[in-house]
BAZA-296590 format. One record per atom (N, C-alpha, C): residue number from 1; residue in three letters; atom name; x, y, z. Coordinates in Angstrom, 3 decimals, decimal comma, padded with zeros to 6 digits. Layout:
BEGIN
site num = NUM residuo = ala atomo = CA px = X py = Y pz = Z
...
//
This chain:
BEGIN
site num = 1 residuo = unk atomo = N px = -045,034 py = -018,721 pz = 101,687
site num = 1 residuo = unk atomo = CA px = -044,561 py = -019,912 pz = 102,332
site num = 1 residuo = unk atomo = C px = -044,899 py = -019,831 pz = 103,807
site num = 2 residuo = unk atomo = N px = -045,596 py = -021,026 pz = 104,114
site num = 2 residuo = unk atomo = CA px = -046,058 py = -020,945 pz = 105,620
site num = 2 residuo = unk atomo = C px = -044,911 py = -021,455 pz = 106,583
site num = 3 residuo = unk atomo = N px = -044,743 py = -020,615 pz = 107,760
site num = 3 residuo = unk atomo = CA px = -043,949 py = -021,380 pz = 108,602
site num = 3 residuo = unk atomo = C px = -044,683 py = -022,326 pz = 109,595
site num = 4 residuo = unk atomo = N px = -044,101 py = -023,043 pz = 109,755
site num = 4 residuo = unk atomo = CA px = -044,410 py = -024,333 pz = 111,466
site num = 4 residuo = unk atomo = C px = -043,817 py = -023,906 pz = 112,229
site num = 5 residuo = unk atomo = N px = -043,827 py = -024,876 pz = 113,155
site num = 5 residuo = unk atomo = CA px = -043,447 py = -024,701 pz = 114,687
site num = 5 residuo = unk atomo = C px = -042,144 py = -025,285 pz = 114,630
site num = 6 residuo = unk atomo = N px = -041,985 py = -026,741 pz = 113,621
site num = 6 residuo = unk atomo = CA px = -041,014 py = -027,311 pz = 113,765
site num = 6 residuo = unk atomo = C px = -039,786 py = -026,861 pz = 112,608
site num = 7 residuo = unk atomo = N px = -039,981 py = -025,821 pz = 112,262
site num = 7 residuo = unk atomo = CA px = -039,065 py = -025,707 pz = 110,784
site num = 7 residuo = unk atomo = C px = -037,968 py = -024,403 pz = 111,912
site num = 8 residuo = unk atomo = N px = -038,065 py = -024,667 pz = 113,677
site num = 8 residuo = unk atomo = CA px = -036,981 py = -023,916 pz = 114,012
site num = 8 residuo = unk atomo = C px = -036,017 py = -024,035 pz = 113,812
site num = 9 residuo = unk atomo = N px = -034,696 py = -023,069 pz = 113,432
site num = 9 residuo = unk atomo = CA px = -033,438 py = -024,061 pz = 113,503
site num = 9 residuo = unk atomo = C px = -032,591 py = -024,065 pz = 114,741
site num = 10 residuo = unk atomo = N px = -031,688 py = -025,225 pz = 114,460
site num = 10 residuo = unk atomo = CA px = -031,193 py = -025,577 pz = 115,345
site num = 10 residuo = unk atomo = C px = -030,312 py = -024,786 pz = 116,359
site num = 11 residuo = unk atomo = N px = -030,196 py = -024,655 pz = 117,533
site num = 11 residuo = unk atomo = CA px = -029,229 py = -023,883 pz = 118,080
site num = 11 residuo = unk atomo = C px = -028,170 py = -023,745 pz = 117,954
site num = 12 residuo = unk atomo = N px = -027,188 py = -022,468 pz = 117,725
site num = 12 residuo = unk atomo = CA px = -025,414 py = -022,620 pz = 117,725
site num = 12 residuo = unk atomo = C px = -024,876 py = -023,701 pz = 118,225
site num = 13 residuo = unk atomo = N px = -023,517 py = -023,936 pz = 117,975
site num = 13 residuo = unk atomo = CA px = -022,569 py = -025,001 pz = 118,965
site num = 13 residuo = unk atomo = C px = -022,251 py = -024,209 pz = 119,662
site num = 14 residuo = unk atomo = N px = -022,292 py = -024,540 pz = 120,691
site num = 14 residuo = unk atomo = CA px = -021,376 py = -024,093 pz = 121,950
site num = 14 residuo = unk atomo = C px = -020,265 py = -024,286 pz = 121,985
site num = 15 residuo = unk atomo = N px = -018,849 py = -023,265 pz = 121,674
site num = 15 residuo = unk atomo = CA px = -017,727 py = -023,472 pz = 121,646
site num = 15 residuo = unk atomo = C px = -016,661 py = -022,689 pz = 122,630
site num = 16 residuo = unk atomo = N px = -017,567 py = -022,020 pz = 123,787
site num = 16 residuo = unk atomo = CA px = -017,150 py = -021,549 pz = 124,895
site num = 16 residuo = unk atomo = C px = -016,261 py = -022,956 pz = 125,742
site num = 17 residuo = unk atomo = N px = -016,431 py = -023,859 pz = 125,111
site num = 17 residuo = unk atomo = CA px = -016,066 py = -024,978 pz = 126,714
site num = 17 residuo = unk atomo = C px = -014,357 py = -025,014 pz = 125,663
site num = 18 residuo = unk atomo = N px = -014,084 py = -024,551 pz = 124,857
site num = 18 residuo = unk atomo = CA px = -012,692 py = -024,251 pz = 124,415
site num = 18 residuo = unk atomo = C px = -011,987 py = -023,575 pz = 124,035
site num = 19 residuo = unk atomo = N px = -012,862 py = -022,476 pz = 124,750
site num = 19 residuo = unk atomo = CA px = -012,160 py = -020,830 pz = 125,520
site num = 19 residuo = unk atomo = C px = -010,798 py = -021,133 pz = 126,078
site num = 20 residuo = unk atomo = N px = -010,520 py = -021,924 pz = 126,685
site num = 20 residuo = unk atomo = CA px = -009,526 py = -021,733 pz = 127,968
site num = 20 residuo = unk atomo = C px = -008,223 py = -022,436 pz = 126,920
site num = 21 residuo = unk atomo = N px = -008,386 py = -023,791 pz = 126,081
site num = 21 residuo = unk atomo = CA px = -007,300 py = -024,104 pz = 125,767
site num = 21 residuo = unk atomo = C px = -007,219 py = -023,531 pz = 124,852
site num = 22 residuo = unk atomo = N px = -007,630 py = -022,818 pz = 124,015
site num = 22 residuo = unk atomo = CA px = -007,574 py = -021,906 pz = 122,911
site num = 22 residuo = unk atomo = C px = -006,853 py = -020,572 pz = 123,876
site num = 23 residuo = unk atomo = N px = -006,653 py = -020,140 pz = 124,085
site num = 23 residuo = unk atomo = CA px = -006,659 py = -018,957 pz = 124,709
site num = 23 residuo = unk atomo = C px = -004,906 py = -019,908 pz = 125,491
site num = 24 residuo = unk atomo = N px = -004,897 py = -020,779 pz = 126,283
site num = 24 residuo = unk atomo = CA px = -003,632 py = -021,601 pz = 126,894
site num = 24 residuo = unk atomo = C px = -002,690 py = -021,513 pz = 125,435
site num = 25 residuo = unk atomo = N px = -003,230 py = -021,900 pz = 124,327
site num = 25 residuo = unk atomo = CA px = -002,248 py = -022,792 pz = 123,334
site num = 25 residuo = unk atomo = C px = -001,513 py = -021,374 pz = 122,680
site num = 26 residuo = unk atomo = N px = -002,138 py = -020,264 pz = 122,510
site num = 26 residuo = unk atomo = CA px = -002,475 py = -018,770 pz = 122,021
site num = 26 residuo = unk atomo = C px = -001,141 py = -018,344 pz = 122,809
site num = 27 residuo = unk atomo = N px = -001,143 py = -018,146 pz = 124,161
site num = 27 residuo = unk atomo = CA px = -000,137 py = -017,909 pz = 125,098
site num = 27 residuo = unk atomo = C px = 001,111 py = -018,798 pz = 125,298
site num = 28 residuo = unk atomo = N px = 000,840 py = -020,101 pz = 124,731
site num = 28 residuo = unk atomo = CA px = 002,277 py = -020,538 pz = 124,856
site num = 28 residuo = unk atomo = C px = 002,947 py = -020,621 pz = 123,291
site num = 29 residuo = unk atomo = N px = 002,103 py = -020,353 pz = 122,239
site num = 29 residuo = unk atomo = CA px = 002,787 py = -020,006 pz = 120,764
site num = 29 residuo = unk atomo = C px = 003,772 py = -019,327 pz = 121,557
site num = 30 residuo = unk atomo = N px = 002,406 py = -017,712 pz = 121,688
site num = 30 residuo = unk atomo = CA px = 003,244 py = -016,850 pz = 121,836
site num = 30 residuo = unk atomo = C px = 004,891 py = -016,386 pz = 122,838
site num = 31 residuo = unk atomo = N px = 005,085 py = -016,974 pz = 123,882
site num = 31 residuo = unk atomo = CA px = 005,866 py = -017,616 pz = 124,798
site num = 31 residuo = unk atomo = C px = 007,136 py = -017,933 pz = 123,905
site num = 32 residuo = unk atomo = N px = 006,717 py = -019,149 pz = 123,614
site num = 32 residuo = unk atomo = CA px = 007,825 py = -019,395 pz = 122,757
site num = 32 residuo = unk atomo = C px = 007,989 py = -019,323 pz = 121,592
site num = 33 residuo = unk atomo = N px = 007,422 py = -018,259 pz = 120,356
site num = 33 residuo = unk atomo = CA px = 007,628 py = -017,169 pz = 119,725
site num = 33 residuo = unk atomo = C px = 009,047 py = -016,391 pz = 119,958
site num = 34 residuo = unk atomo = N px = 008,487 py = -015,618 pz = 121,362
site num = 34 residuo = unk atomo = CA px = 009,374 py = -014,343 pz = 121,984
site num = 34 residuo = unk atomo = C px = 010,547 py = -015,625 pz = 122,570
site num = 35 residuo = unk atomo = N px = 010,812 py = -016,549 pz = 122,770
site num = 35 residuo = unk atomo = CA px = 011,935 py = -017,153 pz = 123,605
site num = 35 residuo = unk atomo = C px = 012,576 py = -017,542 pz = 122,016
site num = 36 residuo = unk atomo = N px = 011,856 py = -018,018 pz = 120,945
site num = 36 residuo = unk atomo = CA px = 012,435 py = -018,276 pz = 119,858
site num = 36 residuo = unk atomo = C px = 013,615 py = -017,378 pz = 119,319
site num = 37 residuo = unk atomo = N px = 013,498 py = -015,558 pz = 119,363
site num = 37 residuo = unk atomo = CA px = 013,267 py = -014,476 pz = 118,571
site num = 37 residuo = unk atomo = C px = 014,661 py = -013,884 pz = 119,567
site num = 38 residuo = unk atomo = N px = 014,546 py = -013,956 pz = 120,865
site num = 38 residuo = unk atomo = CA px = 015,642 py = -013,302 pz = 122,139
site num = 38 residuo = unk atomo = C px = 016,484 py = -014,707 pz = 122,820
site num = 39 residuo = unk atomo = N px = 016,197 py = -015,730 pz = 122,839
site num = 39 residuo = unk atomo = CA px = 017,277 py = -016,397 pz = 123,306
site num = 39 residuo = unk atomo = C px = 018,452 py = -016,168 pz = 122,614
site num = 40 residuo = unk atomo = N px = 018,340 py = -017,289 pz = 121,198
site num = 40 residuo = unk atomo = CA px = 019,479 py = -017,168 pz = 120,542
site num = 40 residuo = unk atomo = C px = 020,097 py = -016,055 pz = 119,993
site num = 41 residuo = unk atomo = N px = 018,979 py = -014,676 pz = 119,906
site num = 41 residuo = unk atomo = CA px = 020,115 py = -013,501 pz = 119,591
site num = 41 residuo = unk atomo = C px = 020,980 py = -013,404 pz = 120,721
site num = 42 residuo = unk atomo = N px = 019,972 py = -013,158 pz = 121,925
site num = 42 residuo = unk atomo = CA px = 021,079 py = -012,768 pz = 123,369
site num = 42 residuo = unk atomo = C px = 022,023 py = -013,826 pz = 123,856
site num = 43 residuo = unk atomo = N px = 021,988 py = -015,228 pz = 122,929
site num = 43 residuo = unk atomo = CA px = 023,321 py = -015,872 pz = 123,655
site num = 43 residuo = unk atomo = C px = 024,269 py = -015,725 pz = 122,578
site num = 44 residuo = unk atomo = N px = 023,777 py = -015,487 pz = 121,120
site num = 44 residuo = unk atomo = CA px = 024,786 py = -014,879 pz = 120,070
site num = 44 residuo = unk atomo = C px = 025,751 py = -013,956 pz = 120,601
site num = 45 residuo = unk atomo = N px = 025,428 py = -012,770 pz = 120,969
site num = 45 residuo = unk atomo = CA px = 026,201 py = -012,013 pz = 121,247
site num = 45 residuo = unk atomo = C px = 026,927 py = -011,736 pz = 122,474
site num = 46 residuo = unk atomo = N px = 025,693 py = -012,552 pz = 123,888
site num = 46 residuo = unk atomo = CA px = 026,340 py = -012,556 pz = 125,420
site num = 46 residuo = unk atomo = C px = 028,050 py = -013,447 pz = 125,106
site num = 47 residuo = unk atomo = N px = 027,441 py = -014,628 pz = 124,290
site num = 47 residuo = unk atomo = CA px = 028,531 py = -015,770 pz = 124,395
site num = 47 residuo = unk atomo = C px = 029,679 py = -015,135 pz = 123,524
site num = 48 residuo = unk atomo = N px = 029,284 py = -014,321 pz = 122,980
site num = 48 residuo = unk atomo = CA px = 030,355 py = -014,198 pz = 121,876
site num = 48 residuo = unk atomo = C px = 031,531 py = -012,647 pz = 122,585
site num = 49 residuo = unk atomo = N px = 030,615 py = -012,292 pz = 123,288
site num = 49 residuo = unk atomo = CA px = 031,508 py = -010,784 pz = 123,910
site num = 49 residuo = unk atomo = C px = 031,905 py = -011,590 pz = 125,099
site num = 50 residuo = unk atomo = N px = 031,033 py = -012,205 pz = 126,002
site num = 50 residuo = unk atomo = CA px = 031,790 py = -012,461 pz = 126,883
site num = 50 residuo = unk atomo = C px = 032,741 py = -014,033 pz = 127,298
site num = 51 residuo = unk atomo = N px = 031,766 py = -015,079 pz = 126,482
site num = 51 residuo = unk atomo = CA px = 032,804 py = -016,491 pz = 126,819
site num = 51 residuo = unk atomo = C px = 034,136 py = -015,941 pz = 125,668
site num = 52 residuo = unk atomo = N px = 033,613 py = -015,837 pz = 124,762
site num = 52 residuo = unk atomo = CA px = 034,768 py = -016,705 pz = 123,451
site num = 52 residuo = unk atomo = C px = 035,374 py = -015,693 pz = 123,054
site num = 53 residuo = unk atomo = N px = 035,403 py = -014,592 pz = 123,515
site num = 53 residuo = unk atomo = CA px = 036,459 py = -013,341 pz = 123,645
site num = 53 residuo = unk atomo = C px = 037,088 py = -012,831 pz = 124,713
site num = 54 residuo = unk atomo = N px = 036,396 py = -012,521 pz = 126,048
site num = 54 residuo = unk atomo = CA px = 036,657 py = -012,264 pz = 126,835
site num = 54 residuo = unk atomo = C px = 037,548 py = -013,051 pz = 127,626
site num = 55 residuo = unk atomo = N px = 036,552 py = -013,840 pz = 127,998
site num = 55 residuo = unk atomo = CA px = 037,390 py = -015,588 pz = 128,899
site num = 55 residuo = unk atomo = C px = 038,202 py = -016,472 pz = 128,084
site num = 56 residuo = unk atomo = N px = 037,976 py = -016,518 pz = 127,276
site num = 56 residuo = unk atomo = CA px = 038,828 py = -017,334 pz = 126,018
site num = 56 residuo = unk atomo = C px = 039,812 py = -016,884 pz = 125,420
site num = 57 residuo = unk atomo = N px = 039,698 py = -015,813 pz = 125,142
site num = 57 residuo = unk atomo = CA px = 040,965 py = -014,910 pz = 124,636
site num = 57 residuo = unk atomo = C px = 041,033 py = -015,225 pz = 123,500
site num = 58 residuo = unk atomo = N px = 039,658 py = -015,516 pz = 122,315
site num = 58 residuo = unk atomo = CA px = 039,594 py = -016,027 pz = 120,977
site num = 58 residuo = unk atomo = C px = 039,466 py = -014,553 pz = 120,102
site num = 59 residuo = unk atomo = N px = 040,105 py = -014,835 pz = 119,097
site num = 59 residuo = unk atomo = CA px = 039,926 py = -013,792 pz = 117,989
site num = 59 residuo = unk atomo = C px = 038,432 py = -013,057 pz = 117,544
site num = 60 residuo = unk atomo = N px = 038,114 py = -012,026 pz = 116,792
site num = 60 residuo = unk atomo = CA px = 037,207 py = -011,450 pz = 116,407
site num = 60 residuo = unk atomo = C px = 036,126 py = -012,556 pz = 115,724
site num = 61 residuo = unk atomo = N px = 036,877 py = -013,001 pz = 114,806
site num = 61 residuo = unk atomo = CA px = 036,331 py = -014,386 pz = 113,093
site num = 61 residuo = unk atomo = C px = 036,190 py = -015,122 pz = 113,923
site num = 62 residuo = unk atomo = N px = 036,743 py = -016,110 pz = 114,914
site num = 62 residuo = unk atomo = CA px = 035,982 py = -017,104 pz = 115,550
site num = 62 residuo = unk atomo = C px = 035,461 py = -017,174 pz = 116,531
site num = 63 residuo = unk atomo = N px = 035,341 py = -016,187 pz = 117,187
site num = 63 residuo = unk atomo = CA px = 034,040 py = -015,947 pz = 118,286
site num = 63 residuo = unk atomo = C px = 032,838 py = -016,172 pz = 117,573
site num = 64 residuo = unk atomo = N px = 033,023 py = -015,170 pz = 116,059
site num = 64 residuo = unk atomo = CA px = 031,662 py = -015,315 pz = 115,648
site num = 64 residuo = unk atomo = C px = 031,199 py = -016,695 pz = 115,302
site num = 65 residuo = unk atomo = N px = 032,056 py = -017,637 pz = 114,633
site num = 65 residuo = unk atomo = CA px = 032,016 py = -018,620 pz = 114,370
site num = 65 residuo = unk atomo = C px = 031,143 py = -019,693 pz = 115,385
site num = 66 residuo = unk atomo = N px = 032,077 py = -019,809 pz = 116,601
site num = 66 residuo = unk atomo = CA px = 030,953 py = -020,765 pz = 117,798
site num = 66 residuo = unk atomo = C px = 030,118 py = -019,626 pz = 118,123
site num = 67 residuo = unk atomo = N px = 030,102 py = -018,507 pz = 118,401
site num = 67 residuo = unk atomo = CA px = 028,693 py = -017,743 pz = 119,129
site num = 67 residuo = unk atomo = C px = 027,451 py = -018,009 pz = 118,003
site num = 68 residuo = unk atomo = N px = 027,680 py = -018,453 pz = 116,785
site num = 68 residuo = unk atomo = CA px = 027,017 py = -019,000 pz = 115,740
site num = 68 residuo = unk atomo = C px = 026,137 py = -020,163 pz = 116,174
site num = 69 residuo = unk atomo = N px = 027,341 py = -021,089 pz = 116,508
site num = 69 residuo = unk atomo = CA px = 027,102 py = -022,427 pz = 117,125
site num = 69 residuo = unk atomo = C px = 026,103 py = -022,684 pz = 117,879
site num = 70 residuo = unk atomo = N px = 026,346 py = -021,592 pz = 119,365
site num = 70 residuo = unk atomo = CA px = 025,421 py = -021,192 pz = 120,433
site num = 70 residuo = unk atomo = C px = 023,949 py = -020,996 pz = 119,662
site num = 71 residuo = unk atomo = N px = 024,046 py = -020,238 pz = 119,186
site num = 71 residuo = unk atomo = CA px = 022,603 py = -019,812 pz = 118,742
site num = 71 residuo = unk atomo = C px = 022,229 py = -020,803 pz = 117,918
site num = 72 residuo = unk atomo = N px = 022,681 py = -021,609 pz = 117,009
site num = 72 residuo = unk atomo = CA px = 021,799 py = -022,551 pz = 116,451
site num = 72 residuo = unk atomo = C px = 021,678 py = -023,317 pz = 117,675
site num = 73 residuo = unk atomo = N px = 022,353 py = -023,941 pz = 118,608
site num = 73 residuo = unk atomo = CA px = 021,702 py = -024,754 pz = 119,671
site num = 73 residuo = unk atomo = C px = 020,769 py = -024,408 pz = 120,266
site num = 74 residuo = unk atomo = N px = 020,541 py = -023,002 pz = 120,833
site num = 74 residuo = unk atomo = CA px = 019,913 py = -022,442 pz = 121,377
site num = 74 residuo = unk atomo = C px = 018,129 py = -022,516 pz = 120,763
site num = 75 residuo = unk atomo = N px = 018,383 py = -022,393 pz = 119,499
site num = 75 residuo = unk atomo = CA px = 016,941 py = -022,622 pz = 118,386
site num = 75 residuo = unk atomo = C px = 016,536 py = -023,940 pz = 118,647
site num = 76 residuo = unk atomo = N px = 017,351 py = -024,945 pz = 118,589
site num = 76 residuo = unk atomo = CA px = 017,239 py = -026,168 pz = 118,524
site num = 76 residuo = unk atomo = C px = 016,875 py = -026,445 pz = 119,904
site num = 77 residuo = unk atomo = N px = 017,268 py = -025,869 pz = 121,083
site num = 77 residuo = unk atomo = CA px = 016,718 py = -026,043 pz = 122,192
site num = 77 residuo = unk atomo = C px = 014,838 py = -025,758 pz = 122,404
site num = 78 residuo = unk atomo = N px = 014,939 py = -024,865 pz = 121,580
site num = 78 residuo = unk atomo = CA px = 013,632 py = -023,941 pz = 121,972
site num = 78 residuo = unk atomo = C px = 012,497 py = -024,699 pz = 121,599
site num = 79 residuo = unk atomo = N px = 013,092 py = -025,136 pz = 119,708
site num = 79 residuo = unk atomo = CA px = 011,910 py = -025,560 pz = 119,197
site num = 79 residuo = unk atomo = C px = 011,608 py = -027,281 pz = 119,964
site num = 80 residuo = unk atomo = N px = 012,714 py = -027,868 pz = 120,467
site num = 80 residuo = unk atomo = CA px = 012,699 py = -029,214 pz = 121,123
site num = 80 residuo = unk atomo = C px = 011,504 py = -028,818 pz = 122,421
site num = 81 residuo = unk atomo = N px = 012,015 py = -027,921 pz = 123,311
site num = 81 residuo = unk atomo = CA px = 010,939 py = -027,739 pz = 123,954
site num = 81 residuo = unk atomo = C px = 009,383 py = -027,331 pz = 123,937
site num = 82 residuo = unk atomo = N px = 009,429 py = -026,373 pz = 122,823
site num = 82 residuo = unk atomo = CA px = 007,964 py = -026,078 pz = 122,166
site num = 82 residuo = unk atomo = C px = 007,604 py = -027,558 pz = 121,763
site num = 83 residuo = unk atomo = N px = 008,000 py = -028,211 pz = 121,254
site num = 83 residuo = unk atomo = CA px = 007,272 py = -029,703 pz = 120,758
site num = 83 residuo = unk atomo = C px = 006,791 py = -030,468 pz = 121,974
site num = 84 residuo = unk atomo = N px = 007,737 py = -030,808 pz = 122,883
site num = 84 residuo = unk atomo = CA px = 007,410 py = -031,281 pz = 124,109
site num = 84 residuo = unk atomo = C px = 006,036 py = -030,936 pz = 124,780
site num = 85 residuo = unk atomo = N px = 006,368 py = -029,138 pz = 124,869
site num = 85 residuo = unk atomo = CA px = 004,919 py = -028,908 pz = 125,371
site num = 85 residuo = unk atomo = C px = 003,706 py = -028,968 pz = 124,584
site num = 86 residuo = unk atomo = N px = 003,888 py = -028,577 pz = 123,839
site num = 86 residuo = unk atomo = CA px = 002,448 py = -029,090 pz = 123,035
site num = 86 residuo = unk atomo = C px = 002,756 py = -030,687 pz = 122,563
site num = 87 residuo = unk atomo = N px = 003,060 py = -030,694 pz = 122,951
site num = 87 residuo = unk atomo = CA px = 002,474 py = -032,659 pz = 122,730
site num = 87 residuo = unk atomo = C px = 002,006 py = -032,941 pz = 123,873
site num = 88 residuo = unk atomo = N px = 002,181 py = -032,597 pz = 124,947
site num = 88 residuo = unk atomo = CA px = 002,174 py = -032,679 pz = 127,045
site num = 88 residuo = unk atomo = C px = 000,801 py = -032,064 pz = 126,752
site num = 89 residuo = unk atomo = N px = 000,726 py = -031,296 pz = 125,623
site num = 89 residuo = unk atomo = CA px = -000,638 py = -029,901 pz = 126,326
site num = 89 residuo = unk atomo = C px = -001,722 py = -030,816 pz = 125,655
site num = 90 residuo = unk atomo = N px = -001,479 py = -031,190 pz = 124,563
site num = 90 residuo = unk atomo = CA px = -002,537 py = -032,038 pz = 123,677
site num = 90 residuo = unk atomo = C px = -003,101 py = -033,286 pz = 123,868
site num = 91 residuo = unk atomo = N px = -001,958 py = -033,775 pz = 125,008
site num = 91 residuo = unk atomo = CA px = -002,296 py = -035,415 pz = 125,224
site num = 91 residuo = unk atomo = C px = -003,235 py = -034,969 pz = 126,258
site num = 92 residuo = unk atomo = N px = -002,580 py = -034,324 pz = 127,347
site num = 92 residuo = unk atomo = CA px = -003,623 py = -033,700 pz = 128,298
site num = 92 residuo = unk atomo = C px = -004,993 py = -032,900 pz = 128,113
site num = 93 residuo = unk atomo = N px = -005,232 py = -032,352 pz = 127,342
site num = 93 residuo = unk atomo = CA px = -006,353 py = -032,107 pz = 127,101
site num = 93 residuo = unk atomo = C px = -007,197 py = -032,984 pz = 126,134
site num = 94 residuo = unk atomo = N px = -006,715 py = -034,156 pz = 125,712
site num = 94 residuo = unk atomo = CA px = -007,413 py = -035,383 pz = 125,175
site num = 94 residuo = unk atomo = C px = -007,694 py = -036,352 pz = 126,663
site num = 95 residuo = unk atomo = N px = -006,734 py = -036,468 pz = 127,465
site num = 95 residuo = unk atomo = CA px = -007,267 py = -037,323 pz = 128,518
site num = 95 residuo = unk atomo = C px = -008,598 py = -037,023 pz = 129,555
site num = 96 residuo = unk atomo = N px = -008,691 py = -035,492 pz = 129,499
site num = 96 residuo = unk atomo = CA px = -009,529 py = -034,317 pz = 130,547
site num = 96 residuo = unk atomo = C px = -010,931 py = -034,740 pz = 129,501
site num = 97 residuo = unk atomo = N px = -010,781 py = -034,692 pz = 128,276
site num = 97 residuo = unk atomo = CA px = -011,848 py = -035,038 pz = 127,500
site num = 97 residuo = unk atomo = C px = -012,043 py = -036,124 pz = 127,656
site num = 98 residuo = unk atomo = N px = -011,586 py = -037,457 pz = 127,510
site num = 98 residuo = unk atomo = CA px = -011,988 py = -038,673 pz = 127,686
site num = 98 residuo = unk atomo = C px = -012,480 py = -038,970 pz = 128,870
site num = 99 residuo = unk atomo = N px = -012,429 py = -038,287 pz = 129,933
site num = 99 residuo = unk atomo = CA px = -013,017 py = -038,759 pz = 131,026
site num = 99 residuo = unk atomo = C px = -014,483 py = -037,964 pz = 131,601
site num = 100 residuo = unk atomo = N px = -014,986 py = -036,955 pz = 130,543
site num = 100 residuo = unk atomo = CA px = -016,370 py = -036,589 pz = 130,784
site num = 100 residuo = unk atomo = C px = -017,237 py = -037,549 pz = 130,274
//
C-alpha cells in the first residue's frame, strides 16, 4: 500500500487551554470534600461539649440529639454552598468562552 502526502493524519486536539479549570474545579471538589468530612463532625461534637452541655446545662441524650441537628445543618450548609460555587464557576467560565 502506497502512501501520499495527503493521507497525513490529523493533528491532536489541543486540550491544554483547559488545564487551568480542570485543575480550579479538581481543587474546589476537593475543598469542599474536606469542609464536607470536618465541619459537621467538629460542630457535632464542639456544639455538643460545649453549647448544649456546658452553657446549657442539657443532659447527656439531648445534647446528642441537637448536636445532631448542628451537623445535619452544617452538611446542608456545605453542600448549598458547593452548588453555588460551581454554578458561579460554570457560568463564568461559559461567559470567558463566549467572548473569544
Amino acid at each position: 500500500m502506497e502512501r501520499y502526502s495527503n493521507d497525513i493524519p490529523a493533528p491532536a486536539p489541543d486540550f491544554r487551554g483547559n488545564d487551568g479549570s480542570l485543575v480550579s474545579a479538581l481543587k474546589t471538589l476537593l475543598f469542599f470534600t474536606v469542609l464536607m468530612v470536618t465541619l459537621p463532625i467538629g460542630l457535632y461534637f464542639a456544639s455538643k461539649a460545649y453549647v448544649f452541655e456546658a452553657s446549657m446545662g442539657m443532659s447527656n441524650n439531648d445534647s446528642y440529639f441537637y448536636a445532631a441537628i448542628v451537623a445535619v445543618v452544617a452538611v446542608h450548609v456545605v453542600l448549598a454552598l458547593f452548588v453555588y460555587v460551581a454554578w458561579n464557576e460554570g457560568s463564568r467560565q461559559y461567559r470567558e468562552g463566549k467572548q473569544d
